[in-house]
N, C-alpha and C positions, 0 to 999 in steps of 0.2 A: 586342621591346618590353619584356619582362618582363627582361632585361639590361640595358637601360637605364634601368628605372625601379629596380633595386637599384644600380645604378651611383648614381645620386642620391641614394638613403636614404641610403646610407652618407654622402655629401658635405654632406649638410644633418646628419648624427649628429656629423661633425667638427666641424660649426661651432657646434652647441650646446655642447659640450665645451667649446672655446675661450672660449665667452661665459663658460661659469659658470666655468671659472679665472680668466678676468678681472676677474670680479664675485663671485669667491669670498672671503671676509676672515671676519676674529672677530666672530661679533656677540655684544658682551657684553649684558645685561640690560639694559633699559632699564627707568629710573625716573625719579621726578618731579624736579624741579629742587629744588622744596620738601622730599620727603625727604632728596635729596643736603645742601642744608647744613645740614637736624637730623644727618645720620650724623656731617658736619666737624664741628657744633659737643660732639656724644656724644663724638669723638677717633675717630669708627667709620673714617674714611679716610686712606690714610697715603699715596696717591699718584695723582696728577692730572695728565693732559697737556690742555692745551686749544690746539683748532687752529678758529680762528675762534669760531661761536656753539656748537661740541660741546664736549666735555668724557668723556673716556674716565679711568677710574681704577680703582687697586686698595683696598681694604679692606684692614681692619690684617689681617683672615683668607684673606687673598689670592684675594678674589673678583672679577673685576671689574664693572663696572657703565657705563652710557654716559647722559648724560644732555642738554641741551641750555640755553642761557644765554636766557632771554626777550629777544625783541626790544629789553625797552627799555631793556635792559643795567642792571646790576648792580655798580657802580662800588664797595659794601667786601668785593666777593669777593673781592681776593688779599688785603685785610687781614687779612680773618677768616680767612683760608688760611694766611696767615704763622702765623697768632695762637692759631694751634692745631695747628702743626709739620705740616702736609703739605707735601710734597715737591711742588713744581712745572713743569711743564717745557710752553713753550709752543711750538709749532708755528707753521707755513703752513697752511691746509687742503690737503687733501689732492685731484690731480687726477689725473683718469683720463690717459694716455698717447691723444698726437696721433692712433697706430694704431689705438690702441681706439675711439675717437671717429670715425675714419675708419669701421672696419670695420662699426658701429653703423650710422652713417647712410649705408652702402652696402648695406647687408644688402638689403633691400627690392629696388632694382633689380639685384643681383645674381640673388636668383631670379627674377626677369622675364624678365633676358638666360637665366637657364638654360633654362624655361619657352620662351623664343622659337625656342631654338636645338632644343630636344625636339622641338616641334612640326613645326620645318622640318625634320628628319631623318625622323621621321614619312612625311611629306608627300613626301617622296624617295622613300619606299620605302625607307628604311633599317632598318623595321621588319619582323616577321615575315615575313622570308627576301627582304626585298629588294622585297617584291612588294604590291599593296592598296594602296599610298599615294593620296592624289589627286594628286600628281607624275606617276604611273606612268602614264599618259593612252597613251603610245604605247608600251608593253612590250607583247608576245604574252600572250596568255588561255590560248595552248594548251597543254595538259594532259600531259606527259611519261610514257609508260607503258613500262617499262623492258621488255627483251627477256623476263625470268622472272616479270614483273607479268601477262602475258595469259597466260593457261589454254585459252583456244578454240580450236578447232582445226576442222579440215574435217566431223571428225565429229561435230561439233555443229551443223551447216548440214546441212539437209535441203530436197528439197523445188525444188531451184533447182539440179538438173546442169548444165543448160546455162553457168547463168551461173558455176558452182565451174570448168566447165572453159574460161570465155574467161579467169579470171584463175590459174589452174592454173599455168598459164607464169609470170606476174610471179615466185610461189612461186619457182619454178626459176632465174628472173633474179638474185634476189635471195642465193641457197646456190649456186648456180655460175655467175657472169656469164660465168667464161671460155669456158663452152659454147657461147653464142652467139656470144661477139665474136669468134671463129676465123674465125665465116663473115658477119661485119661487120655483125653486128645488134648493136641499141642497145636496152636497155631502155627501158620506155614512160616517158615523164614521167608521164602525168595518165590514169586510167582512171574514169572518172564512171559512174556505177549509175543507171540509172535504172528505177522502179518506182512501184505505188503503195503509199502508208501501208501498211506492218506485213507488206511481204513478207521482209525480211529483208537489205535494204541497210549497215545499221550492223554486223549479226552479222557479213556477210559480211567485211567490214573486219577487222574485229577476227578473224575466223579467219585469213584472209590474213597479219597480222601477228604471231599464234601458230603459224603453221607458216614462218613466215622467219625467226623470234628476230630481228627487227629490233627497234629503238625505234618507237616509234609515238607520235606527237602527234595529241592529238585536239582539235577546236575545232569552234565552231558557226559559222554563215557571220554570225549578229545579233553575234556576239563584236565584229567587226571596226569596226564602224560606233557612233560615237558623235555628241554633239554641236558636238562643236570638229569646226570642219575641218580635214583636215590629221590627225587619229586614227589613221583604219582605215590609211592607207596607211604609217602608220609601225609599225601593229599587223604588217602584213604584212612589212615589212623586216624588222624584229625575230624575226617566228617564222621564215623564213627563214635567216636568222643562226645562229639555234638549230641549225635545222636539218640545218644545213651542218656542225656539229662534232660531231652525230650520225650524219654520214653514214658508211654505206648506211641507210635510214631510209623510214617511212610519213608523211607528215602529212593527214589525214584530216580534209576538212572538212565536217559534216553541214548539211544543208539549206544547199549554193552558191547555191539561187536569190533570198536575204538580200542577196547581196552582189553575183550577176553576174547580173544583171538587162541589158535592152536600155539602152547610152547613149543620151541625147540622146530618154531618156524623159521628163524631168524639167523643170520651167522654171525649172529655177534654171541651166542651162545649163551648160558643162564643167569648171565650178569647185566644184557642189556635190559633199558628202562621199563620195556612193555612188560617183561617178563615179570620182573622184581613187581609191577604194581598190581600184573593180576595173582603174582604169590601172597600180596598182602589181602587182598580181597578177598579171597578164597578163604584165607586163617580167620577174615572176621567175621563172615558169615558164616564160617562154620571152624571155629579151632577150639583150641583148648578152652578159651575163656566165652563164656556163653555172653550172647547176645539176645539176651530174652527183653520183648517187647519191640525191638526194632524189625521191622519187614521190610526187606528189600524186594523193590520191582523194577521190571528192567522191558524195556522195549527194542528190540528189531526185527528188520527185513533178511537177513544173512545168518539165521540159525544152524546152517553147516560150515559157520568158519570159528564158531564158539568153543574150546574148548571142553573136553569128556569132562574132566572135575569141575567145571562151572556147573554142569547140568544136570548133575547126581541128584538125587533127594538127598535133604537135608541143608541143602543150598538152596536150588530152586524146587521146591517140591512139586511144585505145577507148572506147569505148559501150558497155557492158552492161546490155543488160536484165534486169531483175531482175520477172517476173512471177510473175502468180497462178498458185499449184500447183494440177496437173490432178489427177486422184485416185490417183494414183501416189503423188505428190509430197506429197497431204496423210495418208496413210498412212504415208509414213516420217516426217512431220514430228510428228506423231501418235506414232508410236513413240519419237521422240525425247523427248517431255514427259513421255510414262507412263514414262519411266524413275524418275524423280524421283516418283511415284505408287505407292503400295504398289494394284493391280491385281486384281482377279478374272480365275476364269476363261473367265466368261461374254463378257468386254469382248474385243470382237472389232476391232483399228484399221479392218480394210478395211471395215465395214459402215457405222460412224461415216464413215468416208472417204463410201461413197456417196452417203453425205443429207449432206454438207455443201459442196457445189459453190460455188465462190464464195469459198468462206473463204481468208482470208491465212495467214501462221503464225501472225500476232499472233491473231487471230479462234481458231486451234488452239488457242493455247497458253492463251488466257482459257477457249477451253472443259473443258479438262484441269482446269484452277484452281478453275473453279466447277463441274464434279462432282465434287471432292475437296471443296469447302466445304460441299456438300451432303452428303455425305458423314459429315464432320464434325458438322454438325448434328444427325445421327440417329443419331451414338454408334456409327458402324462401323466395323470393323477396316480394313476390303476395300472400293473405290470400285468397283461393280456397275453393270453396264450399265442397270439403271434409273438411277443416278445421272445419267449421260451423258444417258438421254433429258430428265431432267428438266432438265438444263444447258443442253440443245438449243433447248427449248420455250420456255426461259427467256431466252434468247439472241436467237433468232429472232423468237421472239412478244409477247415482253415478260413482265416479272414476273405474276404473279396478281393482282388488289385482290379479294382474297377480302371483304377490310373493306366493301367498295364492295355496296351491299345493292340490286339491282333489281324492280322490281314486275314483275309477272304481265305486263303486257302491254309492257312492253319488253324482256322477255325471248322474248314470243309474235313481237315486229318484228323483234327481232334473228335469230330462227330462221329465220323465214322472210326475212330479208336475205339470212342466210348459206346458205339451202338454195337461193338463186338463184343463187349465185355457184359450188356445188359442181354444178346439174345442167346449165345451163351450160355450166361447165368439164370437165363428162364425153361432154358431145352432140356439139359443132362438133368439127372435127376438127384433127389436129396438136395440139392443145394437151397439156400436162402432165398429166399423171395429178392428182387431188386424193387428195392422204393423209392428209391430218388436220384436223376442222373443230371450232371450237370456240365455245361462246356466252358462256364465261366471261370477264370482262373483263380483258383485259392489257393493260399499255401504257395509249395511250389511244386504244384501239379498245373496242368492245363486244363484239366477236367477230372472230375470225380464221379465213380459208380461207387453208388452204396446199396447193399444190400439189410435187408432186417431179419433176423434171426425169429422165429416165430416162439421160440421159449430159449429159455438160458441154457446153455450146452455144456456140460461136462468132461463128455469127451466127445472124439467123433470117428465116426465108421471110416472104413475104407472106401465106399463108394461114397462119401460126404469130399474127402479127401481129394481122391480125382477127379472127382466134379468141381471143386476149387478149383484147381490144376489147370483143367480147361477152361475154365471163366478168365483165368490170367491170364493165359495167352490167347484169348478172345478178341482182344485189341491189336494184336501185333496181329494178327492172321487176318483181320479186316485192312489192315494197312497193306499186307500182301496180295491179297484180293480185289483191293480197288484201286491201289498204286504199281503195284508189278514186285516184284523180288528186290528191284534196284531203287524202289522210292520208299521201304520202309522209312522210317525215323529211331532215335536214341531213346524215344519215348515211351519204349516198354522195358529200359532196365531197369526198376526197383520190380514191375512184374514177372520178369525173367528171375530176379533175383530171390525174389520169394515162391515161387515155383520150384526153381531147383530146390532150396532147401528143404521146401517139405517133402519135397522127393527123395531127396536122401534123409531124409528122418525116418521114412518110411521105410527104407531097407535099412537103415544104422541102429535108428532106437525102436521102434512099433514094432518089428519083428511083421511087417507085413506086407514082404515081398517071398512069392514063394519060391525063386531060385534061391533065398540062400536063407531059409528059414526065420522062425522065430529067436533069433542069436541080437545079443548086445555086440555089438564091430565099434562102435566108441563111447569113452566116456569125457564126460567134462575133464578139461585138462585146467586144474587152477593153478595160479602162480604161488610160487615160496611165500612171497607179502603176503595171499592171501587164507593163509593159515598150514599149509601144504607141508608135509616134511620134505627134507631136502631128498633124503633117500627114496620118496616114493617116484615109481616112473610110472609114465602115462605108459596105457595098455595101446599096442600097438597090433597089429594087421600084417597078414604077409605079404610079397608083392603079388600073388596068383588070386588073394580075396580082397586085396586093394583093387586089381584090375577087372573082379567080378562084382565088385561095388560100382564103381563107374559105371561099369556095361548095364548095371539093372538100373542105373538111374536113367541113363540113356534113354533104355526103354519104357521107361515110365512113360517120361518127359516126349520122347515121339508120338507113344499110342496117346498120348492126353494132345497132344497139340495135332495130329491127325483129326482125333475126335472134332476138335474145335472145327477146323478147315473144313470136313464134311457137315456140319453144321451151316455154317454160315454161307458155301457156296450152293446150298439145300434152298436156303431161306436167303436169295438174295435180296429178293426185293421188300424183304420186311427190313431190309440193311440198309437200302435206299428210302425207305419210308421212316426208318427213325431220324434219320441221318437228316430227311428235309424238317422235320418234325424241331430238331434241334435246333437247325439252324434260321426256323423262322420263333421260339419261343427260347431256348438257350437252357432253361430248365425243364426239365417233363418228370412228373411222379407218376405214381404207380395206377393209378385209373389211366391215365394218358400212354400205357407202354399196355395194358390191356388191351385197349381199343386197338394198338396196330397188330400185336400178337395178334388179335381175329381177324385182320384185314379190315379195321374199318377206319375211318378220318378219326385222326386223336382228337379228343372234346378240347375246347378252351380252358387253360392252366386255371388252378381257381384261383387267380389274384388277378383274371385279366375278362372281363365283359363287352357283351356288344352294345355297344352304347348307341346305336342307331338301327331300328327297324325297316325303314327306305332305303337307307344307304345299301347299295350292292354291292359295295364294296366293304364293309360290316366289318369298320374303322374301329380299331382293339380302345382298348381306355383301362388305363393302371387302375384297378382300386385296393383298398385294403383288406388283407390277407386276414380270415377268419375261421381256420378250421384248427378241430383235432387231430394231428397224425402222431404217428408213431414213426421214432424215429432208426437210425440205423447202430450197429456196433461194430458193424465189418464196412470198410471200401475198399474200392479197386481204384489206384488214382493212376488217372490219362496219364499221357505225354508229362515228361520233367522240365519244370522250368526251366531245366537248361537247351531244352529241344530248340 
């Protein structure tokens, strides 16, 4: 663009040049018609050309001058001319040339036509490398990253062996095909990753095509689809195309469920755009005309709204799962971030590994990030395993609103919320250990109970299940217990909310209520948009096992909140002793909820010392926080911000 608009300047600089030689000439003085013939009648002018009403002349001191004849003419000016010896000499006036006159009154649509013709080169794409015009509708989006543009390598993916060694081979496919094709194997066309958000589907890509020094295109599956019909399917010939004179090559497309979605989802029938562009994608990755050396890989989270002939072999031949790392896997991933973290020596990966069960890498690699901002904050050299806890607490629990100023007695509801929900969660059996309870407000909770899971869970039992159950409403039955029936609070409805539902999970999907057996009673109802035929209907229930639904959740949900009540009005005074416990240190972890479970004074939190051996009154003193814990993956969050 900036080549063609200096290409112009210069063409409009010639044409100005041109004008002022054309319109270039002498201009002598100009004076009044009345001085000119006092000068003739002085003898001041000794030479005169007149061409129509002008009059150009020299001076006896060879000046010249130019003047003009009045409209209403002057009939004894050549006498008095004669009559006083100037030299006369009369002319034509004087006219511009047919060209110039031309050139004049073409000028104007001359830059229009230039102006029209910019725009439509524009509009091609004939600007800025061919590509961004609004012509370009059906060119590729995708992104060309040369063989020595990718840096990543295997040893940058952590955390996902399984899935480094389903695509481990492609590697080998791609730096010696002739290995395989001796023994008449084909490299894969299409290897699709499937995971959820932030395990490491896109890295893996991009390693795969750092350790093959191939080219690698990359694009988005929303790239494809615009509002002209007829777009996406010409986006995909085109990268295709590309492709093909890159081959042996990657084209990697992120989030396919954009674009291959279920046909004959839609009511606009098999002519609208989604449709038409995943018919073309399908014909290239697998039609008539072979596509040998290109491999497509495709990443998502929504593998059941894809399309059956997306997923066939010979499209995709492989499936990779891409899951959540076990604590193996979040330990080396973990080791991989603190590289890039100037480190203590206190910071232990495998310990952060076991209190973070659940996490993705994404979820690692934020937590790395914000204990080194923490970090930062406090003006340190070295990211200390305090930083991590507080990254943890911050992560999990939500930020502090230290700002957020509570009275006395919603801080008195909130302890005793949160002391229902930690003795509880220490009583029934199976359940998680409780590690860390809190009254300070995070998020928009008033309080947080977090629990630690002692290994990673895969599934969980029945008596796992109702021992949840009763931990949730743990807190609202301490509010009924020390406030009366009429002082509960709002601040157990996300606990009530998650309560019921696994309660009806347990008779709808688990099959593990036994009035109405091991039966599926619902399933996912998804929308038309998202991949759904129009024809299919959700499975429905009749109104005698709808109303035997209800009744067993009923009973779930009573004999669990029963349980709780007999619990806590069992153990009241360990209810009142968490509760003072809170409300003089605001935090208490798990050594400190031990000592009251046995009846004894909870120890001093460890970030707070007696800084005085006389004083009897054994005056607390903040210091810095210096241990290993293990964090949580489960909470119970108090009272709602909006309590």
């Amino acid at each position: 663009m900036a080549k063609n608009l200096i290409l112009w300047m210069i063409i409009a600089g010639v044409l100005l040049m041109v004008f002022s030689n054309i319109n270039q000439e002498t201009n002598p003085d100009e004076i009044y018609y009345s001085e000119f013939i006092n000068e003739v009648r002085s003898r001041g002018v000794r030479y005169v050309e007149i061409a129509g009403v002008e009059i150009v002349g020299i001076r006896s001191d060879n000046s010249q001058f130019r003047t003009r004849i009045p409209l209403i003419g002057d009939d004894q000016l050549i006498d008095e001319l004669l009559e006083y010896g100037v030299d006369i000499k009369a002319d034509e006036p004087k006219k511009r040339s047919i060209w110039s006159d031309l050139l004049v009154a073409s000028f104007p649509i001359l830059i229009i036509i230039a102006l029209f013709f910019f725009f439509m080169r524009q509009m091609q794409g004939g600007g800025a490398g061919g590509k961004g015009g609004p012509m370009s509708f059906g060119k590729s989006k995708a992104k060309l990253l040369g063989e020595d543009q990718i840096k990543i390598t295997f040893a940058d993916v952590a955390g996902v062996d399984e899935a480094k060694a389903d695509v481990q081979e492609l590697v080998e496919f791609l730096r010696e095909p002739d290995k395989f094709q001796r023994l008449g194997g084909r490299i894969p066309r299409g290897i699709l990753m499937i995971g959820q958000p932030g395990t490491g589907k896109t890295l893996l890509a991009r390693a795969i095509a750092g350790e093959a020094k191939v080219p690698f295109f990359s694009i988005s599956g929303s790239d494809f689809v615009e509002m002209f019909v007829g777009v996406g399917a010409s986006r995909v010939r085109d990268m295709f195309e590309q492709a093909k004179k890159q081959a042996p090559c990657i084209i990697f497309i992120d989030e396919i469920d954009a674009v291959g979605r279920h046909r004959g989802a839609g009511l606009g029938g098999g002519d609208d755009e989604l449709e038409q562009t995943l018919n073309q994608l399908l014909v290239e990755m697998d039609g008539f005309e072979a596509n040998d050396g290109v491999i497509v890989m495709a990443a998502t989270n929504r593998p059941d709204v894809l399309d059956p002939a997306l997923l066939r072999p010979g499209r995709f031949d492989r499936q990779v799962v891409v899951s959540l790392p076990d604590i193996r896997g979040r330990e080396q991933i973990l080791k991989v971030h603190m590289r890039k973290v100037p480190i203590d020596d206190d910071v232990k990966a495998n310990v952060i590994a076991r209190g973070t069960p659940g996490f993705s890498g994404a979820d690692l690699a934020n937590l790395v990030n914000e204990s080194a901002l923490i970090a930062a904050r406090g003006s340190l050299r070295l990211v200390t395993m305090d930083e991590f806890e507080k990254a943890k607490d911050k992560i999990m629990m939500g930020a502090e609103r230290k700002s957020m100023v509570m009275s006395e007695k919603e801080k008195l509801n909130t302890a005793y919320h949160e002391a229902g929900h930690a003795i509880v969660g220490r009583l029934v059996p199976e359940h998680d250990p409780v590690y860390k309870v809190s009254i300070i407000p995070r998020g928009r909770a008033l309080g947080i109970t977090m629990f630690l899971p002692v290994e990673d869970r895969y599934s969980l039992s029945k008596q796992h299940i109702l021992s949840s159950i009763c931990s949730l409403y743990g807190g609202r039955v301490a509010e009924e217990i020390t406030l009366g029936k009429d002082g509960v609070t709002t601040g157990a409805s996300n606990d009530i909310q998650r309560a019921t539902e696994m309660a009806r999970n347990m008779v709808t999907k688990w099959g593990l209520s036994e009035e109405l057996g091991p039966v599926l009673y619902s399933e996912e109802e998804g929308e038309i948009f998202l991949g759904k035929s129009v024809a299919m209907q959700p499975k429905t229930v009749s109104v005698d096992t709808a109303t035997a639904i209800d009744k067993e959740v009923r009973r779930i949900i009573d004999a669990c909140y029963k349980r709780a009540k007999e619990l806590l009005e069992s153990n009241r005074e360990l209810l009142e002793a968490m509760k003072d416990a809170w409300m003089e240190y605001e935090t208490i972890d798990a050594d400190q909820i031990d000592d009251i479970m046995s009846g004894k004074k909870p120890r001093l939190p460890a970030d707070w010392s007696d800084n005085s051996n006389n004083d009897s009154g054994g005056s607390k003193v903040k210091k810095k926080k210096d241990k290993d814990e293990i964090d949580s993956s489960s909470k119970i969050g108090g009272p709602a911000s909006e309590h």
